[in-house]
BANU-122480 format. One record per residue (C-alpha): x, y negated, z negated. Coordinates in pm, whole numbers, plus 50000, padded with zeros to 5 digits. Example, Ala and Ser with C-alpha at 12.3 -4.5 7.8 and 13.67 -1.06 7.14 Angstrom:
BEGIN
512305045049220;513675010649286;
***
This chain:
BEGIN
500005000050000;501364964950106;502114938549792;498744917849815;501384892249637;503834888649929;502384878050237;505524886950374;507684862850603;506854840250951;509354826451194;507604785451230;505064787551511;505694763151837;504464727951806;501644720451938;498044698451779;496514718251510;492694728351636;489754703051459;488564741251331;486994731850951;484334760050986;487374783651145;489644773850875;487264785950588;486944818850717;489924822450768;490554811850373;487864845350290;489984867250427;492914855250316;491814853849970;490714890750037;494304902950092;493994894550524;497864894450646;496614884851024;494494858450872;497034843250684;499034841650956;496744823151191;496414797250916;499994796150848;500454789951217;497414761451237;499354746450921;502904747450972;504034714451182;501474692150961;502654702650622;506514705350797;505864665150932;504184654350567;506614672850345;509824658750582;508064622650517;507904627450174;511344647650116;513484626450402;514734664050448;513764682550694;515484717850546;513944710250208;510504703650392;511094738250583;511364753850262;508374733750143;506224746050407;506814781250297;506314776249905;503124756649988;501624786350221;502724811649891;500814791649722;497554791049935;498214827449998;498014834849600;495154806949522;492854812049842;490334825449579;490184795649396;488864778349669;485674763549597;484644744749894;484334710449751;486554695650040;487784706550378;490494736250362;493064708450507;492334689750184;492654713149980;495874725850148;497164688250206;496824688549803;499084714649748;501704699150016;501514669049792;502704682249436;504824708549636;506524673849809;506744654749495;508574682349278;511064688949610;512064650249642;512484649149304;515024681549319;516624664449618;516554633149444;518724642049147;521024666849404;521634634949567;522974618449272;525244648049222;526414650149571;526424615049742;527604627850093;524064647550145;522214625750365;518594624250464;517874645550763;514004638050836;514574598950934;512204597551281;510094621051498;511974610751824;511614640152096;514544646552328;512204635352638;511984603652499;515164589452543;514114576052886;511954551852695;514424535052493;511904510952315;509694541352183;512864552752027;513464518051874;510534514151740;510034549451600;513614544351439;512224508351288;509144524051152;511404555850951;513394528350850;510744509050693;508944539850530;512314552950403;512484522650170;508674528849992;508204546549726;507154587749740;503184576049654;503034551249927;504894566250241;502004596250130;499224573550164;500644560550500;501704593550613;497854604750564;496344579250686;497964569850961;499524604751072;496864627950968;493734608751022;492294611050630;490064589350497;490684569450179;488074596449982;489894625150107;493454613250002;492004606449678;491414643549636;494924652149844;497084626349549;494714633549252;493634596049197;490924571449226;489744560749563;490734524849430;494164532749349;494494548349727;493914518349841;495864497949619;498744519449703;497714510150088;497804475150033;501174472249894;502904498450155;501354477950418;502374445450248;505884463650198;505974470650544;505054439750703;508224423050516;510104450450617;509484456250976;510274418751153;513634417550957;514344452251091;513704440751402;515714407351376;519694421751570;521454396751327;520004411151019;520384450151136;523724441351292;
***
């Protein structure tokens, strides 16, 4: 008899937009919860490059975010019971991507302070096709740069928003906080980031 505590291990699936599949995505939770390898693998696969993408934000690592990715999905594998419904499964999931996030750039955090010379390895989301559009690049590498310098709380609140199409209720549930203070935390990232972004762009202040 297989462990039902070890889904076992996935190679990361090829990128590609995650199917608008709520309904899909609960079922698929069932069977997981009920011990379904195959299932768990489909939503590992549907999952992988938006936890990967939030976890890198948080992080600014992209190996600690690959390892992320794989504790969150233990996680969902072990709790898909728990599951009660209240939200959508991407919530619920996004929730666990959060605290799994927080406790890695923490970790990375105080490695860093240990070993100086590790540098952040998640700073853009620049593909290789675009370097024949030179200003895309620019302006992807402004924006990294500008979310690099807020704090863990608000780069999520961004990331969600902006990235992952939430609304304000639903990263209330994905941070564990009051609508109001998700959209406190809004206003001062994009407050933050409207100081930041015109002096990034300025070539005598990034030169």
């Amino acid at each position: 008899m297989k462990d039902r505590h070890s889904p076992g291990s996935f190679a990361a699936p090829a990128a590609g937009a995650r199917p608008a599949a709520d309904h899909s995505d609960a079922i698929l939770l069932r069977q997981v919860s009920a011990g379904d390898r195959q299932a768990f693998r489909t939503l590992y696969e549907r999952f992988y490059h938006q936890i990967l993408r939030f976890i890198c934000r948080i992080t600014r690592r992209f190996d600690v975010a690959e390892e992320g990715v794989n504790d969150v999905m233990l996680v969902v594998w072990r709790d898909a019971a728990s599951f009660r419904g209240r939200s959508r499964v991407s919530t619920w999931i996004m929730g666990i991507a959060y605290r799994t996030a927080l406790k890695l750039a923490e970790r990375s955090r105080r490695q860093h302070e240990r070993f100086p010379s590790t540098d952040p390895m998640c700073l853009g989301d620049t593909k290789p096709d675009d370097a024949a559009h030179p200003e895309t690049c620019e302006l992807q590498d402004w924006l990294a740069a500008a979310l690099e310098q807020l704090s863990a709380e608000h780069r999520a609140v961004v990331e969600l928003t902006y990235y992952h199409g939430y609304s304000y209720a639903e990263i209330a549930r994905i941070v564990d906080c009051p609508v109001n203070t998700v959209k406190t935390r809004m206003f001062y990232a994009r407050e933050r980031l409207g100081r930041l972004l015109p002096s990034l762009g300025d070539p005598g202040v990034r030169g």
